[in-house]
N, C-alpha and C positions, 0 to 999 in steps of 0.2 A: 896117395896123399901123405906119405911119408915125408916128416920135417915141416911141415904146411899147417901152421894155426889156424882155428878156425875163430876169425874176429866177424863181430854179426855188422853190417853196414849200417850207420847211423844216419839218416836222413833230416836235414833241417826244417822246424816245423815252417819258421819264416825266415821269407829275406835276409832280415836285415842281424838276425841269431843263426850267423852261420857259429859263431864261434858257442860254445857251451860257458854259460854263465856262473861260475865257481866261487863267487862274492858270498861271503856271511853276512855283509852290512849293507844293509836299507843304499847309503850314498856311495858307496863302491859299486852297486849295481844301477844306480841312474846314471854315476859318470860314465857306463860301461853303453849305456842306453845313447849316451850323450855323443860320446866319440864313434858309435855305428852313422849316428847321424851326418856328423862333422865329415866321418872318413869321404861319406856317400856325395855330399855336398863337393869337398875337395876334389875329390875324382873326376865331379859332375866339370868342374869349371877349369881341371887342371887338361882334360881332354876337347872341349872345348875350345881351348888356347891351344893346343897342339896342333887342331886341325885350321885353324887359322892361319897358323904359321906353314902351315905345309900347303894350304892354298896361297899365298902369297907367293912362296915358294915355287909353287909351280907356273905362277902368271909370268905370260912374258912381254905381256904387254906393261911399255913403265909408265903411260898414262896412270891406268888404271892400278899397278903396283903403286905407283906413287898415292893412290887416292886410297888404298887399303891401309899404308905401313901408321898413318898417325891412330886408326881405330884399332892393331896391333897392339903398338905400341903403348898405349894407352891402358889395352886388356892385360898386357905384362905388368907395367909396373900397378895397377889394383893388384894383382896377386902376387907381386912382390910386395905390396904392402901388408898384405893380410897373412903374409908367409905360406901360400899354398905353394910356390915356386921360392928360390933360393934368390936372391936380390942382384947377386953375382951372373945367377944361370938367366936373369930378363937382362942383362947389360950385355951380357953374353949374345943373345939371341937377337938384339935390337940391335947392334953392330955388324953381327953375321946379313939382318935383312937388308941393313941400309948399304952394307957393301954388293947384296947381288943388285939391289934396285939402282945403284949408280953400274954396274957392266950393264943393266939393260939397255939396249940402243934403238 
Protein backbone atom coordinates (compact mmCIF):
# COMPACT_ATOMS: atom_id res chain seq x y z
CA UNK A 1 0.00 0.00 0.00
CA UNK A 2 2.80 2.24 -0.70
CA UNK A 3 1.78 5.76 -1.90
CA UNK A 4 -2.16 4.91 -1.01
CA UNK A 5 -3.88 7.19 1.68
CA UNK A 6 -6.00 5.88 3.80
CA UNK A 7 -9.30 8.09 3.46
CA UNK A 8 -12.31 6.44 5.77
CA UNK A 9 -15.59 6.24 3.44
CA UNK A 10 -18.19 8.80 4.34
CA UNK A 11 -21.54 7.51 3.96
CA UNK A 12 -24.73 9.86 3.74
CA UNK A 13 -27.15 9.67 6.57
CA UNK A 14 -30.06 10.82 4.10
CA UNK A 15 -31.19 11.43 0.73
CA UNK A 16 -31.41 14.30 0.05
CA UNK A 17 -27.74 15.45 2.38
CA UNK A 18 -25.55 14.00 0.03
CA UNK A 19 -23.69 17.00 0.09
CA UNK A 20 -21.98 17.89 3.73
CA UNK A 21 -23.66 21.04 5.09
CA UNK A 22 -20.63 23.55 6.00
CA UNK A 23 -23.07 26.93 6.66
CA UNK A 24 -22.41 28.85 10.01
CA UNK A 25 -25.87 30.66 9.49
CA UNK A 26 -29.25 29.64 10.66
CA UNK A 27 -30.49 31.01 6.47
CA UNK A 28 -27.48 29.63 4.65
CA UNK A 29 -28.39 26.32 5.95
CA UNK A 30 -32.26 26.41 5.00
CA UNK A 31 -31.35 27.95 1.55
CA UNK A 32 -29.14 24.88 1.28
CA UNK A 33 -32.30 22.67 2.55
CA UNK A 34 -34.31 24.82 0.08
CA UNK A 35 -32.17 24.16 -3.17
CA UNK A 36 -31.82 19.97 -2.24
CA UNK A 37 -35.43 20.33 -2.74
CA UNK A 38 -35.71 22.64 -5.81
CA UNK A 39 -32.81 20.44 -7.40
CA UNK A 40 -34.91 17.13 -6.73
CA UNK A 41 -38.23 18.80 -8.12
CA UNK A 42 -36.26 20.13 -11.33
CA UNK A 43 -34.75 16.79 -12.09
CA UNK A 44 -38.22 15.18 -11.26
CA UNK A 45 -39.89 17.19 -14.28
CA UNK A 46 -36.90 17.99 -16.34
CA UNK A 47 -36.67 13.92 -16.94
CA UNK A 48 -40.13 13.54 -17.20
CA UNK A 49 -40.11 15.95 -20.26
CA UNK A 50 -37.16 13.93 -21.72
CA UNK A 51 -39.01 10.83 -21.76
CA UNK A 52 -41.88 12.35 -23.53
CA UNK A 53 -40.07 13.77 -25.97
CA UNK A 54 -38.21 10.48 -26.65
CA UNK A 55 -41.71 8.71 -26.84
CA UNK A 56 -42.87 11.05 -29.43
CA UNK A 57 -39.81 10.46 -30.98
CA UNK A 58 -40.16 7.11 -31.27
CA UNK A 59 -44.11 6.98 -32.61
CA UNK A 60 -44.39 6.58 -35.99
CA UNK A 61 -47.61 6.71 -36.18
CA UNK A 62 -48.60 10.76 -37.23
CA UNK A 63 -52.19 10.18 -36.09
CA UNK A 64 -51.25 9.69 -32.89
CA UNK A 65 -47.77 11.71 -33.03
CA UNK A 66 -49.77 14.49 -34.03
CA UNK A 67 -52.29 13.90 -30.85
CA UNK A 68 -49.05 13.90 -28.44
CA UNK A 69 -46.90 17.04 -29.92
CA UNK A 70 -49.60 19.79 -28.45
CA UNK A 71 -49.37 18.07 -24.68
CA UNK A 72 -45.39 18.13 -25.43
CA UNK A 73 -45.32 20.97 -26.43
CA UNK A 74 -47.14 22.53 -23.77
CA UNK A 75 -44.81 20.48 -20.96
CA UNK A 76 -41.79 22.51 -22.71
CA UNK A 77 -42.77 25.83 -22.71
CA UNK A 78 -44.22 25.31 -18.55
CA UNK A 79 -40.61 24.65 -18.09
CA UNK A 80 -39.42 26.99 -20.05
CA UNK A 81 -41.38 29.18 -18.19
CA UNK A 82 -40.26 28.36 -14.79
CA UNK A 83 -36.43 28.02 -16.18
CA UNK A 84 -36.10 24.31 -15.52
CA UNK A 85 -35.05 24.00 -19.42
CA UNK A 86 -33.35 26.99 -21.37
CA UNK A 87 -36.37 28.95 -23.41
CA UNK A 88 -34.06 28.57 -26.53
CA UNK A 89 -33.49 24.53 -25.81
CA UNK A 90 -37.94 24.10 -25.80
CA UNK A 91 -38.00 26.14 -29.30
CA UNK A 92 -35.30 24.08 -30.16
CA UNK A 93 -36.93 20.75 -29.41
CA UNK A 94 -40.53 21.75 -30.55
CA UNK A 95 -39.20 22.56 -33.99
CA UNK A 96 -37.01 19.40 -34.17
CA UNK A 97 -40.68 17.41 -33.08
CA UNK A 98 -42.84 19.18 -35.47
CA UNK A 99 -40.31 18.57 -38.34
CA UNK A 100 -40.14 14.60 -37.58
CA UNK A 101 -44.10 14.77 -37.21
CA UNK A 102 -44.55 16.41 -40.76
CA UNK A 103 -41.82 13.31 -42.64
CA UNK A 104 -44.24 11.06 -40.75
CA UNK A 105 -46.33 9.49 -43.59
Amino acid sequence: MRGHLAIPHQTPTNKLNKKRQMANHKSSLKRIRQEQKKRLHNRYYAKTMRNAVRKLRATTDKAAATEMYPIVQKALDKLAKINVIHKNKAANLKSKLAKHINKLG
